[in-house]
N, CA, C and O atoms as a Tinker XYZ file with bonds, in Angstrom:
   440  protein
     1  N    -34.708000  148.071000  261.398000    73     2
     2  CA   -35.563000  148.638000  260.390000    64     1     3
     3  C    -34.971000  148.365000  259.009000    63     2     4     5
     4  O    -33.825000  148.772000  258.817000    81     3
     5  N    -35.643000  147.689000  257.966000    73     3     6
     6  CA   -35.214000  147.476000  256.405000    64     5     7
     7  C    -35.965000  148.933000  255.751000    63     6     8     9
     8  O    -37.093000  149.425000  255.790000    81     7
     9  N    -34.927000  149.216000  255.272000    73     7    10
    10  CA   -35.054000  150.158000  253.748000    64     9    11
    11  C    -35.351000  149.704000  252.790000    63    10    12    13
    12  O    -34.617000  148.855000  252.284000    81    11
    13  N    -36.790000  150.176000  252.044000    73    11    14
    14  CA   -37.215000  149.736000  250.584000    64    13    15
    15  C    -35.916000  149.493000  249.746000    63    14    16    17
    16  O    -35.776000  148.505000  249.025000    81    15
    17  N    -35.117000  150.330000  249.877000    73    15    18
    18  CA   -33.823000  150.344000  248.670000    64    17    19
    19  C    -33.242000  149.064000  248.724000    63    18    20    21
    20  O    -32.766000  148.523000  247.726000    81    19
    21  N    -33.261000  148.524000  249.909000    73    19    22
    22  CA   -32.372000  147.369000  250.089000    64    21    23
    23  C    -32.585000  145.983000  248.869000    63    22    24    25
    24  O    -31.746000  145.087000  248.769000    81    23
    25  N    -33.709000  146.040000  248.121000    73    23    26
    26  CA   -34.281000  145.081000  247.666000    64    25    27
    27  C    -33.626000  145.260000  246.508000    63    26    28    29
    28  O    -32.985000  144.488000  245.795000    81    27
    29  N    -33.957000  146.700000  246.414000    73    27    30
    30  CA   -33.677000  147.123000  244.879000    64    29    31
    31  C    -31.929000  147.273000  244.666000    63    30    32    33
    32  O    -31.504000  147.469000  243.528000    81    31
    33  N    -31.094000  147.181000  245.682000    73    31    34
    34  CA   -29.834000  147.021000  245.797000    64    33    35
    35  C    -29.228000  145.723000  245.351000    63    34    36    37
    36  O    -28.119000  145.479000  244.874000    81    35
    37  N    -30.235000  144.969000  245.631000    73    35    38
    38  CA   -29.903000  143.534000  245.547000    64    37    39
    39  C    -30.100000  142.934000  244.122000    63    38    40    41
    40  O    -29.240000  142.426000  243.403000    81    39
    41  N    -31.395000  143.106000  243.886000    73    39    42
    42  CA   -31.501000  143.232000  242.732000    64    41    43
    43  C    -30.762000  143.551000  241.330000    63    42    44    45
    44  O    -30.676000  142.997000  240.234000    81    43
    45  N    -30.469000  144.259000  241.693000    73    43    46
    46  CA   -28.855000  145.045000  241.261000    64    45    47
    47  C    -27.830000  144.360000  241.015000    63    46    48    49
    48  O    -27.372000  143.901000  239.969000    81    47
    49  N    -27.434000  144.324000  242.310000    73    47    50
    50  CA   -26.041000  143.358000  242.679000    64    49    51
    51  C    -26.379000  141.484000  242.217000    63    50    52    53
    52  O    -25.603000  140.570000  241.939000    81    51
    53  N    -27.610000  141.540000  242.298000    73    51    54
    54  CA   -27.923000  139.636000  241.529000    64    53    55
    55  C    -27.373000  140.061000  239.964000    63    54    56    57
    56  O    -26.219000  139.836000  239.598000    81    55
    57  N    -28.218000  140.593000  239.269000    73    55    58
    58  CA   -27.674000  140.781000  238.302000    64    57    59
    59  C    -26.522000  140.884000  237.551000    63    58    60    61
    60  O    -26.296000  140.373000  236.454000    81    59
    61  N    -25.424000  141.970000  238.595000    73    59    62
    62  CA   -23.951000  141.701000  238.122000    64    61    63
    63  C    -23.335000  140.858000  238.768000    63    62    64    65
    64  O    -22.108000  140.831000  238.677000    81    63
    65  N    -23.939000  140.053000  239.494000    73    63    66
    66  CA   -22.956000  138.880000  239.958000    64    65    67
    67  C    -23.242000  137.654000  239.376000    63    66    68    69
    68  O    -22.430000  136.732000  239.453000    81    67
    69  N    -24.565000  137.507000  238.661000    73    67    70
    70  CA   -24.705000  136.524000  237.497000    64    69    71
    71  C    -24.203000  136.584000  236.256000    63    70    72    73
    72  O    -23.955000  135.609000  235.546000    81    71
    73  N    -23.984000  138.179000  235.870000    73    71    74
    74  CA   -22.997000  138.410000  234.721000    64    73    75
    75  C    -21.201000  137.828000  235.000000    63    74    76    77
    76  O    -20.454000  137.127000  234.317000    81    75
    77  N    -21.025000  138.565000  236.407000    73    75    78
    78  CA   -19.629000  138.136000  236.852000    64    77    79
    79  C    -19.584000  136.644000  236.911000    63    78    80    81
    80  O    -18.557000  136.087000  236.524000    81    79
    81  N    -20.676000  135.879000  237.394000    73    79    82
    82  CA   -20.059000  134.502000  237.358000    64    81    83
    83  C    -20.233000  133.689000  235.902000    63    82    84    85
    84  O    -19.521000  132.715000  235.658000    81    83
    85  N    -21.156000  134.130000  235.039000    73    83    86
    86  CA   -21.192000  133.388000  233.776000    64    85    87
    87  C    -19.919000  134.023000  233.225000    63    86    88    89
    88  O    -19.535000  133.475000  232.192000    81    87
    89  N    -19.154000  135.055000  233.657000    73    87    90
    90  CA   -17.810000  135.344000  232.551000    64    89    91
    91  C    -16.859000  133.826000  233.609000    63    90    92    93
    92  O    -16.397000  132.821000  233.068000    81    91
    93  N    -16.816000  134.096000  234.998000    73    91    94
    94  CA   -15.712000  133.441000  235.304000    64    93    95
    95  C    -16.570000  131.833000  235.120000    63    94    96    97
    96  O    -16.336000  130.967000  235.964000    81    95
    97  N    -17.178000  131.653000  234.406000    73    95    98
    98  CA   -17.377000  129.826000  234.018000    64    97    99
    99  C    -16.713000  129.993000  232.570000    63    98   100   101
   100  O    -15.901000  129.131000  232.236000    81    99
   101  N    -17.005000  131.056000  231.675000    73    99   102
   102  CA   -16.742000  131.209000  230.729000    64   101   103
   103  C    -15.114000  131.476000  230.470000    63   102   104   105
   104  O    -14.578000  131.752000  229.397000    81   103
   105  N    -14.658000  131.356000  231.429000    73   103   106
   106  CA   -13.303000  131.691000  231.277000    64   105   107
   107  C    -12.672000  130.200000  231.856000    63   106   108   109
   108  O    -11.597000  129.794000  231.414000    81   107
   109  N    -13.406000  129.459000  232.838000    73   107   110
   110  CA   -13.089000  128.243000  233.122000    64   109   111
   111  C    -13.245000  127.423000  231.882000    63   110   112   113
   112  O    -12.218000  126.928000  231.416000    81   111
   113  N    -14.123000  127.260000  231.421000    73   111   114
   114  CA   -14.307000  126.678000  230.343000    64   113   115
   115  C    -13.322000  126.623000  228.843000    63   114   116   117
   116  O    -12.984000  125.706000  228.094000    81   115
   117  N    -13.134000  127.788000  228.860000    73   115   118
   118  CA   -12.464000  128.815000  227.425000    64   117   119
   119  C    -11.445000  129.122000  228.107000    63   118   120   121
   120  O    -11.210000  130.286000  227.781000    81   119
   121  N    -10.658000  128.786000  228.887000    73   119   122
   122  CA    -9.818000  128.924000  230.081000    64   121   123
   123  C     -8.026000  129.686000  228.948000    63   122   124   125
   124  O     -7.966000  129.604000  227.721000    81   123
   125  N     -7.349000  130.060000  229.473000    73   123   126
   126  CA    -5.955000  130.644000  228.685000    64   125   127
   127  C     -5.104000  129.563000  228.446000    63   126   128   129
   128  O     -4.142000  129.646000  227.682000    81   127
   129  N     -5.501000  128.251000  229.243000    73   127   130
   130  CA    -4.346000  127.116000  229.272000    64   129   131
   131  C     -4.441000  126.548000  227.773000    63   130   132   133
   132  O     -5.065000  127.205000  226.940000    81   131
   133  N     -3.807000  125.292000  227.409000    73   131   134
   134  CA    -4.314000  124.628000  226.347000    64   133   135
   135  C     -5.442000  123.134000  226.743000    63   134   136   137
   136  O     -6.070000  122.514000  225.885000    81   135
   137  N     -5.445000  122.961000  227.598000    73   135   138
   138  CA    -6.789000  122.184000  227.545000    64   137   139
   139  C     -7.568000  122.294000  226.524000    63   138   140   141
   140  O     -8.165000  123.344000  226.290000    81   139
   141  N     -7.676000  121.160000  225.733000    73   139   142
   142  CA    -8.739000  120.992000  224.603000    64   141   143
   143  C    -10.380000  121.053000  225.190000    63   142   144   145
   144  O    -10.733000  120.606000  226.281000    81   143
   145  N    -11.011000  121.525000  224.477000    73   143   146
   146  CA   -12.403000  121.110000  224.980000    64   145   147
   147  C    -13.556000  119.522000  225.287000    63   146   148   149
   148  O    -14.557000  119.257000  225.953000    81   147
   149  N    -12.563000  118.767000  224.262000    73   147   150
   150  CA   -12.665000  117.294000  224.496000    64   149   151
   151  C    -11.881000  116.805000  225.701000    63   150   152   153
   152  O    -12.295000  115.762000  226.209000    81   151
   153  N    -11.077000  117.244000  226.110000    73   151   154
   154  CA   -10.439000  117.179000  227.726000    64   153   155
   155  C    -11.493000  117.675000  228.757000    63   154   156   157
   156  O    -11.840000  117.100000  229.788000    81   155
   157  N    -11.939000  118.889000  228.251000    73   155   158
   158  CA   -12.653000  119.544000  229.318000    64   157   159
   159  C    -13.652000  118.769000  229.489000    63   158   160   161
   160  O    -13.717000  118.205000  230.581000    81   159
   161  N    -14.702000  118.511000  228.497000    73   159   162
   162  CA   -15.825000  117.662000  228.868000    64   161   163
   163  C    -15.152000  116.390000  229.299000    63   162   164   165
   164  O    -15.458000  116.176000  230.472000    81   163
   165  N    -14.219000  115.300000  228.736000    73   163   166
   166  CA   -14.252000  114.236000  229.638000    64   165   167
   167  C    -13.560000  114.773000  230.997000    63   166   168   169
   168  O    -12.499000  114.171000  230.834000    81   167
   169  N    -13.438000  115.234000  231.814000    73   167   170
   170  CA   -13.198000  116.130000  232.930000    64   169   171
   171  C    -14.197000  116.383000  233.804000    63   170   172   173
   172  O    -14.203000  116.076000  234.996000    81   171
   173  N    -15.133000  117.008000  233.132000    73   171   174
   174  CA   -16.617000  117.423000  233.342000    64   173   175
   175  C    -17.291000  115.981000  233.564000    63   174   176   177
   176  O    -17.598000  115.488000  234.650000    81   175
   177  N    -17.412000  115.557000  232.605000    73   175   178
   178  CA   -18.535000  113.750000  233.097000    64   177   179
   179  C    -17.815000  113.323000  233.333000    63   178   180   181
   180  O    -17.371000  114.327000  232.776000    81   179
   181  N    -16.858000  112.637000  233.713000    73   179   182
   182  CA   -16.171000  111.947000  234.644000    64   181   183
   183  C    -16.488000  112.341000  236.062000    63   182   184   185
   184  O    -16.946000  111.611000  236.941000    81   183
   185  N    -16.080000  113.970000  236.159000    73   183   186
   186  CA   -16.233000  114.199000  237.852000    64   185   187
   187  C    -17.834000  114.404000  238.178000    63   186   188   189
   188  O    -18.246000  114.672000  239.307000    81   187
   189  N    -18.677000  114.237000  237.018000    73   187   190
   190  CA   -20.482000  114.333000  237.031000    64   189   191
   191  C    -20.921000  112.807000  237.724000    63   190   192   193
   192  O    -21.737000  112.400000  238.550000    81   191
   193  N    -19.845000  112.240000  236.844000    73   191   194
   194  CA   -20.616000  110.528000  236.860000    64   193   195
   195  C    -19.385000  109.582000  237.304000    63   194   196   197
   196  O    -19.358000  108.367000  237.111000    81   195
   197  N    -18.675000  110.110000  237.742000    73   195   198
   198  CA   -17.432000  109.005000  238.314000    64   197   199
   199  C    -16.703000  108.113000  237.119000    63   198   200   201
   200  O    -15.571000  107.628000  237.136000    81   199
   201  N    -17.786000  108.043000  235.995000    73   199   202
   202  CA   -16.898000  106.650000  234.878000    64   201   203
   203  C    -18.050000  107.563000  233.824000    63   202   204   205
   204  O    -19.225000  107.929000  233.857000    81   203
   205  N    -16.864000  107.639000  232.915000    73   203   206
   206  CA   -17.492000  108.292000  231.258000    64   205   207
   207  C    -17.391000  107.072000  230.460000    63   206   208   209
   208  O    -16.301000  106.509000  230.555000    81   207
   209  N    -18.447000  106.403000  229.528000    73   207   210
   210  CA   -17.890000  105.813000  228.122000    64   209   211
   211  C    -17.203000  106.569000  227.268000    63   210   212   213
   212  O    -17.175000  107.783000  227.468000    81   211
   213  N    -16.520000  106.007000  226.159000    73   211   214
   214  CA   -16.059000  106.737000  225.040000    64   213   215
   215  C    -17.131000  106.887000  224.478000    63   214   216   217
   216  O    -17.147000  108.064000  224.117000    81   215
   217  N    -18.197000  106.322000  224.135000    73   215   218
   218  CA   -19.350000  106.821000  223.119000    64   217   219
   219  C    -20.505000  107.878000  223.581000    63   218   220   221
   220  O    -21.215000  108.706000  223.012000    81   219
   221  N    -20.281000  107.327000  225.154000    73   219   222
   222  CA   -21.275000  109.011000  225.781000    64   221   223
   223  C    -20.957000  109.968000  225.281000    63   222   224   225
   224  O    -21.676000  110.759000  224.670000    81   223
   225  N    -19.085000  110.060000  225.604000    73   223   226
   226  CA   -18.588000  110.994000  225.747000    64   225   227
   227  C    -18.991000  111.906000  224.206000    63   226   228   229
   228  O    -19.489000  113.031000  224.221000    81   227
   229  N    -18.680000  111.206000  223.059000    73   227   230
   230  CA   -19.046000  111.637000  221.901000    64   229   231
   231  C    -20.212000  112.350000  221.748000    63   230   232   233
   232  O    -20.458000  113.487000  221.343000    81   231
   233  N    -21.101000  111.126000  222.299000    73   231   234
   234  CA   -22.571000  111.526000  222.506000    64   233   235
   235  C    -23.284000  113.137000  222.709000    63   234   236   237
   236  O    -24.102000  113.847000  222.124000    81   235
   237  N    -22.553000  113.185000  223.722000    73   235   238
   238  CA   -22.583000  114.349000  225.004000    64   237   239
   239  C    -21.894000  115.615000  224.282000    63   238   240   241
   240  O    -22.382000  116.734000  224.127000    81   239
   241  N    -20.790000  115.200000  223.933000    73   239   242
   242  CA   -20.233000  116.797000  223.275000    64   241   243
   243  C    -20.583000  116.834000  221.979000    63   242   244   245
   244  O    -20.254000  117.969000  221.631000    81   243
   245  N    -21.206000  116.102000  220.743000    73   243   246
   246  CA   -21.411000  116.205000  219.527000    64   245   247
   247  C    -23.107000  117.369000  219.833000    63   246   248   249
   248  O    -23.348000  118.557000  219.615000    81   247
   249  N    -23.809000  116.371000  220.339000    73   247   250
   250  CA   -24.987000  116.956000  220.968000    64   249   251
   251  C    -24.997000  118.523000  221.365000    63   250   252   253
   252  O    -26.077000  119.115000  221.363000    81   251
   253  N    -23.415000  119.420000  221.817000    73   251   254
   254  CA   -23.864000  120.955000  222.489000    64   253   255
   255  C    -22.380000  121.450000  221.736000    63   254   256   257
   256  O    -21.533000  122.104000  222.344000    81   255
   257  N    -22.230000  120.999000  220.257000    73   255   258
   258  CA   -20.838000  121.804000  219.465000    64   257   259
   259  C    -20.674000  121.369000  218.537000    63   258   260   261
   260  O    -20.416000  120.223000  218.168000    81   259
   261  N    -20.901000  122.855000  217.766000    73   259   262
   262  CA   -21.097000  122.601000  216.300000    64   261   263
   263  C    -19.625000  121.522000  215.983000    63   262   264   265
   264  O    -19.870000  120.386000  215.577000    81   263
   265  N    -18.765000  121.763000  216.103000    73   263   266
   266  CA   -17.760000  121.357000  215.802000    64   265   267
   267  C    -17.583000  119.932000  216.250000    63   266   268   269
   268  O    -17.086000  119.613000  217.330000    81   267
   269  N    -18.064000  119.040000  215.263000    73   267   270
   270  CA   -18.290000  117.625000  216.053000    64   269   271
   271  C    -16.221000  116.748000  216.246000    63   270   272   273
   272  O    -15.096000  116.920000  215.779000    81   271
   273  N    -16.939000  115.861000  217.227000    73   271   274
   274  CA   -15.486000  114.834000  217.288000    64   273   275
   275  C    -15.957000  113.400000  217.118000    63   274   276   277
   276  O    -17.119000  113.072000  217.361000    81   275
   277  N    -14.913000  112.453000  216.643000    73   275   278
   278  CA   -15.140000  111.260000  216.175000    64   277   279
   279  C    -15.027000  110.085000  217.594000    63   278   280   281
   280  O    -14.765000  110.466000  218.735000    81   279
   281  N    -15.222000  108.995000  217.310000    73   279   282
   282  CA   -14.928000  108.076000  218.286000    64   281   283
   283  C    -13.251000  107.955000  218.354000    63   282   284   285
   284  O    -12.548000  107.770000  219.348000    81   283
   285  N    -12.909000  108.103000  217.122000    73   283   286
   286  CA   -11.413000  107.936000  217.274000    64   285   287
   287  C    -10.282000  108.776000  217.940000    63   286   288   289
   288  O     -9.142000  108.333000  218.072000    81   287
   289  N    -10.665000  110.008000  218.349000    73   287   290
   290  CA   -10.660000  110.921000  219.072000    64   289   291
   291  C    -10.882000  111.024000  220.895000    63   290   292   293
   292  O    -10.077000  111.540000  221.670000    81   291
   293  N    -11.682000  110.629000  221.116000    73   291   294
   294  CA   -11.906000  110.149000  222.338000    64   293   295
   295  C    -11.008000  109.014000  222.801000    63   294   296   297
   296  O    -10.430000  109.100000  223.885000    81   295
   297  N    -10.855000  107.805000  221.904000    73   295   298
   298  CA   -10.010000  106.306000  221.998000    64   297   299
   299  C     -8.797000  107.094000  221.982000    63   298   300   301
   300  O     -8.194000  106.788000  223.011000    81   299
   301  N     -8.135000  107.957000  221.331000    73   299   302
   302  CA    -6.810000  109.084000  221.245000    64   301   303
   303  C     -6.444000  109.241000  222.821000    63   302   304   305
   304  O     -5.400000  108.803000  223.303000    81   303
   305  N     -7.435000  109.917000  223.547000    73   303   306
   306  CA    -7.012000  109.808000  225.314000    64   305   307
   307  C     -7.149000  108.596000  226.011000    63   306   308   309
   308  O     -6.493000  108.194000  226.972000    81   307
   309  N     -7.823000  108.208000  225.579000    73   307   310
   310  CA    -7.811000  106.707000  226.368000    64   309   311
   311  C     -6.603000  106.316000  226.113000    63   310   312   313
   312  O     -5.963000  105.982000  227.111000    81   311
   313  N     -5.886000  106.219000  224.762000    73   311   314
   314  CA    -4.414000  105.537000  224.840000    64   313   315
   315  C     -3.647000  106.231000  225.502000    63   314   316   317
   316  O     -3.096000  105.753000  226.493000    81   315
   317  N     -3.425000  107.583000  225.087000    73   315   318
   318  CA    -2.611000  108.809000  225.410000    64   317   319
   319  C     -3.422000  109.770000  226.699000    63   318   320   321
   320  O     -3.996000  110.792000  226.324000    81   319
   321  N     -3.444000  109.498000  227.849000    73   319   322
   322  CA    -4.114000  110.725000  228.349000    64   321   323
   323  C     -3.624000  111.718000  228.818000    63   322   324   325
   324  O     -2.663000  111.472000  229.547000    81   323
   325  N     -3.954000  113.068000  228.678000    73   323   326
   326  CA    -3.462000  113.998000  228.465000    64   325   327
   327  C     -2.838000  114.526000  230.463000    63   326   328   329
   328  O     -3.293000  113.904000  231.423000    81   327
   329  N     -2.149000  115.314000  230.587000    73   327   330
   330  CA    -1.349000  115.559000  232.298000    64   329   331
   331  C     -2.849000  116.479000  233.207000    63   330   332   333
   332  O     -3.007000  116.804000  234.384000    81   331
   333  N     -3.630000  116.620000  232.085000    73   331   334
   334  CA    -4.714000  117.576000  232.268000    64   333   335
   335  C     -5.507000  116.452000  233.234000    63   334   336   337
   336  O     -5.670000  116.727000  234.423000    81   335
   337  N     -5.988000  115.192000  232.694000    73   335   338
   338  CA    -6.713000  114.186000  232.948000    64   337   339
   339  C     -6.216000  113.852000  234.051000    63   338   340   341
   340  O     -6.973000  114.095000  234.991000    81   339
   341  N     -4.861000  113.208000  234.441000    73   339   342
   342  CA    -4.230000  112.642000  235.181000    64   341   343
   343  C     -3.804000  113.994000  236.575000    63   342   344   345
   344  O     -3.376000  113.904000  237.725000    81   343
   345  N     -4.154000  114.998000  235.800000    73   343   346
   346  CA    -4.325000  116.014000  237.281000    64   345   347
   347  C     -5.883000  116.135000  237.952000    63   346   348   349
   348  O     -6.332000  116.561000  239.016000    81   347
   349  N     -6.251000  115.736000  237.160000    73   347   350
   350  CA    -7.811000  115.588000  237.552000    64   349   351
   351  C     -8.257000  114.516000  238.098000    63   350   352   353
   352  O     -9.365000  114.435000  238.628000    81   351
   353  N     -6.919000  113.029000  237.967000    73   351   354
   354  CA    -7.150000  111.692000  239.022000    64   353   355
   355  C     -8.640000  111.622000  238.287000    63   354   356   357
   356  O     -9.714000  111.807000  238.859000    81   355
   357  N     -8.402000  111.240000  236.558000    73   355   358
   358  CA    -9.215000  110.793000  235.863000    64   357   359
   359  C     -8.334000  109.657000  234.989000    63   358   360   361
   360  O     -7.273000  110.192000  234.665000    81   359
   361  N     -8.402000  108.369000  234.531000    73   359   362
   362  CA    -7.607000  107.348000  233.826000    64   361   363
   363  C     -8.440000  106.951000  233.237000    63   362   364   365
   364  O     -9.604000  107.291000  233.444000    81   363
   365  N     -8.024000  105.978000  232.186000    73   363   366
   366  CA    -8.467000  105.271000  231.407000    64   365   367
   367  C     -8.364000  103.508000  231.710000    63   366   368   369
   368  O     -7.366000  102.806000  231.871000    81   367
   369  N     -9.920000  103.128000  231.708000    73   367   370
   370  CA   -10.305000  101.548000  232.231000    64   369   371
   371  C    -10.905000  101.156000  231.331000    63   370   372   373
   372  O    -12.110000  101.399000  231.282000    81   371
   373  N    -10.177000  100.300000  230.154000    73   371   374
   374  CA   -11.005000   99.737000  229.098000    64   373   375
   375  C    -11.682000  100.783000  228.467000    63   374   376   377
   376  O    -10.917000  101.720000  228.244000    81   375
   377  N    -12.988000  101.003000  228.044000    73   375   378
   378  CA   -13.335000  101.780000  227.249000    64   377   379
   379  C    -13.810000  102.865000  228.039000    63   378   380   381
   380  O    -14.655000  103.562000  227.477000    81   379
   381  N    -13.573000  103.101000  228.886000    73   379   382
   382  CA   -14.163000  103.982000  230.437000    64   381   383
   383  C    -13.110000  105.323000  230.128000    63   382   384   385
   384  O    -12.297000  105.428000  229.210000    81   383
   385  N    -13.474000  106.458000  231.399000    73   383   386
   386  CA   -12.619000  107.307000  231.918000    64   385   387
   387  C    -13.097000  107.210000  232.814000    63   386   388   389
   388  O    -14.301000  107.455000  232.883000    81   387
   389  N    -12.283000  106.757000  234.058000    73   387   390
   390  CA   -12.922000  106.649000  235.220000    64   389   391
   391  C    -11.834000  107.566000  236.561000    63   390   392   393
   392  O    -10.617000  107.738000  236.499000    81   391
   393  N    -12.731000  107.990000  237.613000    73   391   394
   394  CA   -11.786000  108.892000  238.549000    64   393   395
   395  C    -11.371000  107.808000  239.526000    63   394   396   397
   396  O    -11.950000  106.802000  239.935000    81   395
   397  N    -10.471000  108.209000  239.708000    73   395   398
   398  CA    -9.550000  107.380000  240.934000    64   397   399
   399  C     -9.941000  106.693000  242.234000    63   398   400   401
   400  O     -9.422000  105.734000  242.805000    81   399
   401  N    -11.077000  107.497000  242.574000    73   399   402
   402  CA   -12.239000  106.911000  243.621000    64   401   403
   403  C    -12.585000  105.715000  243.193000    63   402   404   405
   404  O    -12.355000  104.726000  243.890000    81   403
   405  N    -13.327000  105.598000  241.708000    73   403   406
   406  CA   -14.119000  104.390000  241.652000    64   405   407
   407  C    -13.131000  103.282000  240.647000    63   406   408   409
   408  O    -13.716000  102.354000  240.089000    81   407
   409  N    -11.866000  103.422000  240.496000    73   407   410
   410  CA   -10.904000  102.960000  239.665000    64   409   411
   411  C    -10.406000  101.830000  240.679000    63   410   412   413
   412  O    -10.139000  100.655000  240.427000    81   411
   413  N    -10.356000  102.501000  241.879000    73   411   414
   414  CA   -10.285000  101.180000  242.921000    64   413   415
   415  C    -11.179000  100.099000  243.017000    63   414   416   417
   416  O    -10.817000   98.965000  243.333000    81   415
   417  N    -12.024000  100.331000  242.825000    73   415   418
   418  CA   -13.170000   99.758000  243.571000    64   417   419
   419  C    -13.351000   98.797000  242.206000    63   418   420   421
   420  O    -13.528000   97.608000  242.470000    81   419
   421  N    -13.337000   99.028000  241.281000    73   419   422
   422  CA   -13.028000   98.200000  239.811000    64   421   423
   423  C    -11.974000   97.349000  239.905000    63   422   424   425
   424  O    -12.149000   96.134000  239.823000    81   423
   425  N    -10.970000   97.801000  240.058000    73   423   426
   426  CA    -9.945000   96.535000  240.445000    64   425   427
   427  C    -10.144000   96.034000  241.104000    63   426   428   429
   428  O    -10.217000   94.901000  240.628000    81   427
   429  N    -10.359000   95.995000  242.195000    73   427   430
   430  CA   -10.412000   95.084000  243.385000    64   429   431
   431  C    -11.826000   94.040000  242.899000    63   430   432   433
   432  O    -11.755000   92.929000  243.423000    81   431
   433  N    -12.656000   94.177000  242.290000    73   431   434
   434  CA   -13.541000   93.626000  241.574000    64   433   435
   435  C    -13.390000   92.501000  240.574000    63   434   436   437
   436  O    -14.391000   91.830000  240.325000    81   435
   437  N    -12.313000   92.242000  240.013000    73   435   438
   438  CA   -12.036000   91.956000  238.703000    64   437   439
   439  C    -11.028000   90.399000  239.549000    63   438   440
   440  O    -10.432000   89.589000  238.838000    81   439
């Protein structure tokens, strides 16, 4: 036998568990570490799309933050990539960020 309440329990509980999970993205995101947020997104499209450009990448985060970044900035990790990237088995291929999966498959190509 279901109880009317049960719905309205749920109901309930959707609600604070959509609050609870937009804090814990919001805390992934905005996280306590120092991860830059230009780390985070190439992080993010990389593991979206397997291989980021540098100019998507611009593209992509100028587009959703006020606080814009330059191309020269992005080319900054590509030379230098950060232990953040390289824990994420994300590198830099020419003008790419590409994950380690498809980094093979590029070499062996070439």
């Amino acid at each position: 036998m279901i109880i009317p309440i049960i719905p309205n329990l749920l109901s309930g509980c959707a609600g604070i568990c959509i609050r609870l999970l937009s804090n814990i993205i919001e805390i992934e995101i905005n996280g306590g570490d120092n991860m830059s947020r230009l780390t985070q997104y190439v992080i993010a499209l990389t593991n979206l799309y397997g291989i980021a450009h540098k100019i998507k990448i611009v593209g992509i985060y100028n587009s959703q933050n006020e606080d814009w970044i330059n191309l020269n900035e992005v080319e900054g990790l590509l030379i230098d990539p950060t232990e953040e990237l390289e824990g994420a088995f994300i590198y830099p291929y020419k003008d790419y960020f590409v994950h380690m999966k498809f980094l093979r498959n590029l070499r062996s190509q070439i």
